[in-house]
N, C-alpha and C positions, 0 to 999 in steps of 0.2 A: 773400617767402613763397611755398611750393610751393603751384600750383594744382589740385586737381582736376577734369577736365575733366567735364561732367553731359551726354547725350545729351537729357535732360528727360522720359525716363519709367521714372525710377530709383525704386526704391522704399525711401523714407527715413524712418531712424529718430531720434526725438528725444527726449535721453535728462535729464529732470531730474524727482529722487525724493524731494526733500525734500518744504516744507510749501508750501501752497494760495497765499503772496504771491509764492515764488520760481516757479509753475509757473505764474501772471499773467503776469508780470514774460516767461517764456520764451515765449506766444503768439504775441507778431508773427512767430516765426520762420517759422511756420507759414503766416503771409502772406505777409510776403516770397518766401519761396520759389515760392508758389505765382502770383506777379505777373511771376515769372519762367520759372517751369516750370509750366505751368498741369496739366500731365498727368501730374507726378509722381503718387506717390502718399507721402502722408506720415500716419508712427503716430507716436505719443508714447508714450514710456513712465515710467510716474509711478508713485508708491505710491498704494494703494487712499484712500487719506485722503483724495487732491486729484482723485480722476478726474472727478468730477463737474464740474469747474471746464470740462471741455473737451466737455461732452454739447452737443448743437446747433448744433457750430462748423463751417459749412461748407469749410474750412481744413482739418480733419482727416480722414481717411480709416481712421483705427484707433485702438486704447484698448490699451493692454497696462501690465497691474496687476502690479509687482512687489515684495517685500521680502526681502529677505535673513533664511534662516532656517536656515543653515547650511548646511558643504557638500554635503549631499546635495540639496539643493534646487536649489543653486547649481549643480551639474552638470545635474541633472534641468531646467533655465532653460533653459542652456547649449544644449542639445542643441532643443529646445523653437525657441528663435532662431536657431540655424541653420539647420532648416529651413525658418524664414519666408524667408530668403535674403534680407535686405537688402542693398541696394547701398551704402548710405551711412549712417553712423551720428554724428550728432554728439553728444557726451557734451559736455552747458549747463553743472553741475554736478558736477566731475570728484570721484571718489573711488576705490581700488586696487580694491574689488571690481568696480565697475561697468567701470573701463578692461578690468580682466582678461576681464571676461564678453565686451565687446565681442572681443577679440582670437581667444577661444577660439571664439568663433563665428560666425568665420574672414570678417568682415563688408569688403565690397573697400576703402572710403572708409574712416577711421577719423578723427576731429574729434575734439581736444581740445587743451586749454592744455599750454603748455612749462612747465618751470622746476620737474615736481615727479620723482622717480625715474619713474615709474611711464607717463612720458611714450615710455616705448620700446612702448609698446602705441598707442600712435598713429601713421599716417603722414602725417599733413597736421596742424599745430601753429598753437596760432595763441597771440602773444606777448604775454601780460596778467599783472601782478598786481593784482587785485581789492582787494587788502587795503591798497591806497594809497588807496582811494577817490578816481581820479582823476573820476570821473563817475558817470551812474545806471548801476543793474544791466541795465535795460531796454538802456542802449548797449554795456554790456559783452557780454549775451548778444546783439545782433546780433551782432559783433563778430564769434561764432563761424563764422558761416557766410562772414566772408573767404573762405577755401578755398575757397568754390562761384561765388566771383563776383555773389553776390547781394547788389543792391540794399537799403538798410534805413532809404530815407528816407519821413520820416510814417508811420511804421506804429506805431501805438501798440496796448495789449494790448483786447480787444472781448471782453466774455461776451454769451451767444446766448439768449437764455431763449424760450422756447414760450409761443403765447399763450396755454395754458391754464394756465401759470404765474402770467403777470401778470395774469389773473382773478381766480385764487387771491387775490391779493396785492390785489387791488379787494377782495373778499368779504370778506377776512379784514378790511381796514379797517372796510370798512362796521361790522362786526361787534365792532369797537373803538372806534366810534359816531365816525367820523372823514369827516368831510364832503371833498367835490372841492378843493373851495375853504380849506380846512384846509393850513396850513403845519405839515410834520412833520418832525420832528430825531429822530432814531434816534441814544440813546447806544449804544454798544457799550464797559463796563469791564473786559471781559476781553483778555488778550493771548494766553494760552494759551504763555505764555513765551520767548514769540520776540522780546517785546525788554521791558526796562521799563516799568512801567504805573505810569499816574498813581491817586492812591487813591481808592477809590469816593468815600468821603467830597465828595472836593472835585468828581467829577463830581457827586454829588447838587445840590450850592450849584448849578452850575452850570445842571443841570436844573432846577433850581427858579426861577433868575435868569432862564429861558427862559419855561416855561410863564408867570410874573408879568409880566414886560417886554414879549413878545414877542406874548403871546399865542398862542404855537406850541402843537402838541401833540409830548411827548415820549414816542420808544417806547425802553422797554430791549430790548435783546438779548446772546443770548449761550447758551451748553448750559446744557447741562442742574445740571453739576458746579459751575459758574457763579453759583447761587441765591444764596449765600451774599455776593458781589460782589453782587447787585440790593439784598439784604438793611441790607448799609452805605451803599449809596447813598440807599436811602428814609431810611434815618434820618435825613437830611439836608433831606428833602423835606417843606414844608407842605403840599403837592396831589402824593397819588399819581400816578406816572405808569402808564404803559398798560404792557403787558409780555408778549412773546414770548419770553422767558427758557425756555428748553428746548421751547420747539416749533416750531421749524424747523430743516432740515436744510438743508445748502450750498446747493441750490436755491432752496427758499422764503426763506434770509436774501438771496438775490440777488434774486429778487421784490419783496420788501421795500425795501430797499435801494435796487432803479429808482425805486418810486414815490416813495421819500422824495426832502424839499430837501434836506438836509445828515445827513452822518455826523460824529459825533463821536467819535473814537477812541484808542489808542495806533499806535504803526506794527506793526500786523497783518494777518493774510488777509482781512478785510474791510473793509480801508481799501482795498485793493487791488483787492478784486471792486469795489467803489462807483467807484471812479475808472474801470473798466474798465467798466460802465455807465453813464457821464458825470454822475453824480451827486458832488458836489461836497463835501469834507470840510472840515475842520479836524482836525489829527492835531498828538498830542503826542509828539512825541521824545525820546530821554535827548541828552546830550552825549560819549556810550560813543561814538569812534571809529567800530569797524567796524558800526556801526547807526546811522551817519550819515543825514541827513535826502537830505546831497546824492548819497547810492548809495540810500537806500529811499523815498523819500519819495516823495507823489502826484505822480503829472502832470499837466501841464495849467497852466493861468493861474489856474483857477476857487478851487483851494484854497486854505487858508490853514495855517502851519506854525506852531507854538509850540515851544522848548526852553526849558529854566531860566534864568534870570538870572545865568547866571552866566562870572566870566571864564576864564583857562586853568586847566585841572582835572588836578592831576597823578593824580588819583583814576582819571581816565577814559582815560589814557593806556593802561591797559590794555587786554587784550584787552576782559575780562569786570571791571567795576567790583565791588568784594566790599561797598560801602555801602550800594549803593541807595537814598540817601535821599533824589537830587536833584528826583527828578522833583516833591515835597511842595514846592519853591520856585514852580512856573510859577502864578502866581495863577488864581483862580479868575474873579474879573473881567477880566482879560485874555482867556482862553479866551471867553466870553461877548461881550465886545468882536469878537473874530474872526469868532465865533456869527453876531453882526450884521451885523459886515461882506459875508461870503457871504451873507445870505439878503437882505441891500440890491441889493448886486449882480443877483441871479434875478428879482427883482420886475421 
């Protein structure tokens, strides 16, 4: 593999635009890098949706908000980033427009994957296909930065929150009449469609089986669009549970989220932000291939993973399954079982 040589005070760009677990998932780069070039300077460039994931990260050195809104934009970008003058741009995430933008904005280093046409706008390649799930995404997007020579051991993804966040996130409890000494499970039934979701329904049994057995307190979350998901999950419920359902933003859910003992989820951006706070989940999976548990799933030893009961699925050999009906097999008391096992463990 060609190397690029780094003097260590190159100013580097890091380039992934999708959604809030895949821009977790791409953090440690930002560490890494910097355990080895302590004086670089390093920006990310992400869509306005997930910037917030990177506010407070002493790792980072810049924020640059992008989205594709056509080619006049796309020039108007263009023009825009090359005069920041980066030295080194790695594209985590590759897509035609984004390689093209890097090229055109005549950036010296250029990072990205071989094997797709569009690889002739890179000069330093690094050899992956992702869609084998030989491993997690987290070692895949190391991975990128071969080319620089950087180190990418133990660095797992870290969100920074300010302490007047996690006050917030005191008050706010308080104010959900929820004591110190209070064990709390944060369901989260939305996915926001990034992968299969289990149906409120049987998260409600599940919060109900909590708040009676456990004697935990449960909080929903989730937007605002979302109410309707809390709405089928109560119906399930003898004892309301507590609910932040449309009043918090990326921030306040990662607030949230530190103070809590377990997240209960599908595999989404705040299964992601919770592990990236060391806060401990149980997350439910499909058995869909490319939304493998073993490319998305938490990290750490702390969690616990749930898929369906089920054996080879010619259904899911697809890219995108057209049933979706699996995810209705993972029982209800099983997830519950899990529940307790993570909150045994923390004690």
């Amino acid at each position: 593999m060609r190397k690029a040589k780094l003097k260590g005070t190159e100013k580097i760009l890091l380039v992934r635009t999708d959604r809030i677990g895949d821009l977790i998932l791409s953090l440690p780069l930002a560490e890494a890098i910097k355990q080895v070039y302590p004086h670089t300077r390093i920006t990310f460039l992400v869509s306005p949706y997930a910037r917030d994931v990177l506010e407070n990260n002493p790792f980072v050195d810049g924020v640059i908000c992008y989205e594709y809104k056509g080619l006049r934009s796309f020039f108007k970008f263009r023009k825009f980033l090359k005069d920041k003058r980066f030295d080194t741009a790695v594209l985590i995430h590759p897509t035609l427009p984004l390689a093209l933008l890097l090229f055109l904005s005549r950036i010296r280093v250029r990072i990205g994957t071989a094997y797709r046409a569009y690889q002739i706008f890179f000069n330093y390649k690094v050899y992956q296909h992702r869609k084998t799930v030989e491993k997690h995404e987290l070692e895949y997007n190391l991975e990128m930065l071969s080319p620089l020579g950087v180190s990418f051991k133990k660095v797992h993804p870290k969100i920074f929150l300010k302490e007047s966040e996690k006050k917030w996130a005191e008050s706010e409890f308080l104010n959900l009449g929820i004591r110190k000494e209070d064990v709390v499970v944060i369901v989260h039934p939305g996915s926001g469609n990034s992968s299969l979701n289990y149906p409120p329904e049987k998260y409600g049994k599940v919060a109900d089986n909590i708040i009676g057995r456990l004697k935990a307190k449960i909080i929903i979350t989730g937007e605002e669009k979302e109410k309707i998901l809390e709405m089928r999950l109560n119906s399930q419920m003898k004892i309301k549970p507590l609910s932040l359902v449309g009043k918090t933003d990326l921030r306040k859910l990662a607030a949230v989220l530190n103070r809590a003992d377990l997240l209960i989820s599908s595999s989404t951006g705040p299964m992601h932000i919770a592990r990236a706070l060391g806060t401990p989940v149980v997350a439910l999976f499909s058995p869909v291939f490319v939304a493998s548990a073993k490319r998305w799933g938490p990290l750490g030893n702390e969690s616990e993973v749930l898929l369906p009961p089920l054996g080879p699925c010619l259904k899911c050999r697809l890219k995108k399954c057209p049933h979706y009906d699996c995810m209705e097999k993972i029982n209800e008391e099983a997830v519950f079982q899990k529940a307790a096992q993570v909150l045994k463990r923390k004690r």
